[in-house]
DOVO-31883 format. One line per field, with one value per residue (C-alpha): residue number from 1; residue in one letter; x, y, z. Coordinates in pm, 1 decimal, padded with zeros to 6 digits, always signed. Layout:
<sites>
nuti (NUM	...)
pado (a	...)
east (X	...)
north (Y	...)
up (Z	...)
</sites>
This chain:
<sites>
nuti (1	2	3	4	5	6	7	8	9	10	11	12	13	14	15	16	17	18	19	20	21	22	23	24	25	26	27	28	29	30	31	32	33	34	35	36	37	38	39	40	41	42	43	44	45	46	47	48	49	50	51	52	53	54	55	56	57	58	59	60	61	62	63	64	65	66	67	68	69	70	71	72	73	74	75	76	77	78	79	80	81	82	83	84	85	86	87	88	89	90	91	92	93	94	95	96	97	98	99	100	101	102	103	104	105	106	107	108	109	110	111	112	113	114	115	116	117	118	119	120	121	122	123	124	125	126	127	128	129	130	131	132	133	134	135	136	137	138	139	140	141	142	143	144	145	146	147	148	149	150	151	152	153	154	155	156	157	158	159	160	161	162	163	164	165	166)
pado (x	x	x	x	x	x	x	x	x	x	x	x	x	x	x	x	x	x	x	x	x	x	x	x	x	x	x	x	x	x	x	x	x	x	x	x	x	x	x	x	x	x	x	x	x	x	x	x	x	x	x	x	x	x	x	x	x	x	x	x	x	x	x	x	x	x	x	x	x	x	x	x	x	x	x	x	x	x	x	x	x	x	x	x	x	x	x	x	x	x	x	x	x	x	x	x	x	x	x	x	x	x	x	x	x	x	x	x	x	x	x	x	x	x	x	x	x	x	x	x	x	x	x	x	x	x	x	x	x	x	x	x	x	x	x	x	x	x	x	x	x	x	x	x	x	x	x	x	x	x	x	x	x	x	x	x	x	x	x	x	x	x	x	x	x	x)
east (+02403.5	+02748.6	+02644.1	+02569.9	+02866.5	+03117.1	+02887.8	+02924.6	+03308.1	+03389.3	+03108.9	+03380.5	+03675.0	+03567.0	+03400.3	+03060.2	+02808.1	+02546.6	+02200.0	+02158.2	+01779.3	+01592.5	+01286.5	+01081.8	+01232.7	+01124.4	+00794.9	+00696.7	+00796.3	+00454.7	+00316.6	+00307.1	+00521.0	+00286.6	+00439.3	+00148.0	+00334.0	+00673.3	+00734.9	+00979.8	+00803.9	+00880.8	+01099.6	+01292.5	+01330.2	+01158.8	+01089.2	+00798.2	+00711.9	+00402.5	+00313.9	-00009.2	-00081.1	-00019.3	-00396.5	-00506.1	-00499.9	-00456.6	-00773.1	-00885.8	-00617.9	-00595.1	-00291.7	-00025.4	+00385.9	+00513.6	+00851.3	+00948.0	+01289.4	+01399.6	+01715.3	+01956.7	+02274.5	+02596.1	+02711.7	+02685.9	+02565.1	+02314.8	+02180.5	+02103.5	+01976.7	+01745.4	+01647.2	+01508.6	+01352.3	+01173.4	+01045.2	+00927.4	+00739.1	+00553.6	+00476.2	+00295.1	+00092.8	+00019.5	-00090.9	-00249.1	-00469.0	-00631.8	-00492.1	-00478.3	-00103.6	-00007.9	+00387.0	+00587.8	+00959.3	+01265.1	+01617.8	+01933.4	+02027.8	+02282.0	+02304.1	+02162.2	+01843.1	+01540.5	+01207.5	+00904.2	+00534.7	+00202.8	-00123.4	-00486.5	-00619.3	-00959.0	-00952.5	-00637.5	-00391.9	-00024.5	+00277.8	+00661.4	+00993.7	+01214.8	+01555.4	+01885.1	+01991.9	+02236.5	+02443.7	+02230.3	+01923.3	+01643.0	+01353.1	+01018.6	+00919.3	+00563.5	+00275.3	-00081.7	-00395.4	-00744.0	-01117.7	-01096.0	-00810.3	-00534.4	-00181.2	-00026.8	+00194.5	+00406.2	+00374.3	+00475.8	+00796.1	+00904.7	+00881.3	+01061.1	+01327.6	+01396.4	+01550.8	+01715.9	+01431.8	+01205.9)
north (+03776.6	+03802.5	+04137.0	+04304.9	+04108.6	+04318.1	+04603.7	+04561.8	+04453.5	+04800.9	+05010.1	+04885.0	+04952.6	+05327.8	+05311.2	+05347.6	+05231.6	+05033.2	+04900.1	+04674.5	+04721.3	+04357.1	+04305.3	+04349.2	+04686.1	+04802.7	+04635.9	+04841.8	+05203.0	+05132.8	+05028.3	+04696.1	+04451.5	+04156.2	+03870.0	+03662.7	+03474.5	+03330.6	+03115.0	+02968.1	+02972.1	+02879.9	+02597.3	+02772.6	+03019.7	+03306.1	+03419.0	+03634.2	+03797.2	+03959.8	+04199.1	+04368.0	+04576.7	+04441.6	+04324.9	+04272.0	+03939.3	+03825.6	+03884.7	+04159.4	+04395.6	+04745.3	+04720.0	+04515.0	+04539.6	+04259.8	+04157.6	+03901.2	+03818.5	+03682.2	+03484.6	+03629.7	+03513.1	+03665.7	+03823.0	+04169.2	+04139.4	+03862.8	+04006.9	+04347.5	+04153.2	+03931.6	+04277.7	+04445.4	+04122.3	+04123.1	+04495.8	+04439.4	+04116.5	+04324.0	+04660.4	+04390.3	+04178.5	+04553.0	+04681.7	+04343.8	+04336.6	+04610.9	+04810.9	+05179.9	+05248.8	+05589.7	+05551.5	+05303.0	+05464.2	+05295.3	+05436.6	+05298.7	+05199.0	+05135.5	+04734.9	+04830.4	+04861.9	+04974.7	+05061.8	+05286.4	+05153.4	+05261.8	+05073.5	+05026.8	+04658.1	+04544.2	+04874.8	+04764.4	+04991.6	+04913.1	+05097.5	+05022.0	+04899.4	+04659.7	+04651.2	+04445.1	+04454.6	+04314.9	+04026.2	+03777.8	+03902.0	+04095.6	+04238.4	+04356.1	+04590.8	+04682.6	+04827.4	+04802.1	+04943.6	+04765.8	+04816.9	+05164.3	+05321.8	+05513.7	+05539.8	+05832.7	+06041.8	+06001.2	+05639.3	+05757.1	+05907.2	+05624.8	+05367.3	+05606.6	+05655.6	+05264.8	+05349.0	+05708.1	+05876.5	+06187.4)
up (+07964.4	+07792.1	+07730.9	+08059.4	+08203.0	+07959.6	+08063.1	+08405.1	+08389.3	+08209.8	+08460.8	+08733.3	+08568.0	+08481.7	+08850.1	+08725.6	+08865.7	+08558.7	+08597.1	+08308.4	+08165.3	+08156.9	+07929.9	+08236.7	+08324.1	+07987.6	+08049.2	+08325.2	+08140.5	+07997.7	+08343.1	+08219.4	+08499.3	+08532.9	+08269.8	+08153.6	+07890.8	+07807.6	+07540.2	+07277.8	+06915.9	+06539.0	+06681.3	+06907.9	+06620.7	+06844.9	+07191.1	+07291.0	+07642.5	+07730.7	+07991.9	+08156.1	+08426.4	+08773.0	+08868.7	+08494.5	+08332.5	+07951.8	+07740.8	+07987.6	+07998.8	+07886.9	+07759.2	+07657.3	+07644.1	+07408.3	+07347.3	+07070.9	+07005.2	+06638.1	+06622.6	+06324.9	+06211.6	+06406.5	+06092.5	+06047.7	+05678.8	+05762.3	+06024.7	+05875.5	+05570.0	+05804.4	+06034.8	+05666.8	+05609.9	+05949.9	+05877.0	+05543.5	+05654.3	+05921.1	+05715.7	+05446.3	+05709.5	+05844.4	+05542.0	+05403.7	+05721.8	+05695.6	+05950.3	+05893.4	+05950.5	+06105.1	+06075.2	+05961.3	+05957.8	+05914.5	+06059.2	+06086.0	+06391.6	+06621.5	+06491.6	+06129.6	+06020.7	+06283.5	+06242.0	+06400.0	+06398.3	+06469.4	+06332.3	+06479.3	+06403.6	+06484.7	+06751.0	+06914.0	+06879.0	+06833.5	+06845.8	+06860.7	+06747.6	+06567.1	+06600.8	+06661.2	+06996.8	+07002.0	+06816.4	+06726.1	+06848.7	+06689.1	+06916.6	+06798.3	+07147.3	+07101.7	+07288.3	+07237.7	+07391.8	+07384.3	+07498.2	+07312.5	+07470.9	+07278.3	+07384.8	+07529.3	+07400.0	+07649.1	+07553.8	+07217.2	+07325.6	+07544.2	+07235.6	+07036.2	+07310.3	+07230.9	+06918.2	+07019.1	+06842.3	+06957.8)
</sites>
């Protein structure tokens, strides 16, 4: 909120007009703007969104936009710390799982540490990104694809676009 106020504030000083991105905007990039879930988790620790196609419902959709964001210390050098921790946890549970990874890539980012990811579990199919976005904040933006279906590379592109990556 603090955020896209400062964003705004300078858009109107440099006469520019700014449409700050929600999590639902992003949501629907992947065609995904019906929320079926909101919820704090881990104690308040966590907050995860999830998305399906307008007319599909949870446990039937085709696919799935999820966003879960991590709270991190408002230190620079915590937060990076806690960000490698984050990506590290989810490349072992990955691996441990038995998924058959196709990328996991780490970058650095424009908040530190960032990271690509593309897995099929169980024939769900999962790709996207973690990364701080901001102070405090660390958001795991992922997309997955069920009953058999693969993402797109379009889809591809658009979750690598979240981090600035081709």
């Amino acid at each position: 909120m603090i955020r896209s106020i400062g964003l705004l504030a300078i858009g109107l000083v440099q006469g520019i007009a700014l449409h700050a991105a929600t999590w639902e905007d992003v949501a629907a990039r992947f065609g995904c703007t019906n929320k079926v879930h909101a919820s704090e988790q881990a104690g308040g620790s966590q907050y995860i969104m999830e998305f399906v196609p307008q007319g599909q419902k949870l446990n039937t959709q085709e696919r799935m936009f999820t966003v879960t964001l991590v709270r991190t210390s408002a230190a620079e050098a915590e937060a990076n710390q806690h960000t490698d921790q984050v990506i590290k946890s989810m490349a072992g549970v990955t691996s441990r799982s038995g998924a058959k990874v196709i990328a996991f890539t780490g970058y650095k980012g424009n908040h530190g540490p960032a990271a690509y990811f593309e897995f099929v579990l169980n024939g769900e199919y999962n790709l996207g990104v973690i990364q701080r976005t901001g102070q405090g904040i660390i958001a795991i933006q992922q997309l997955a694809t069920f009953k058999g279906r693969t993402p797109a590379d379009a889809d591809r592109a658009a979750v690598k676009a979240i981090l600035g990556v081709k």
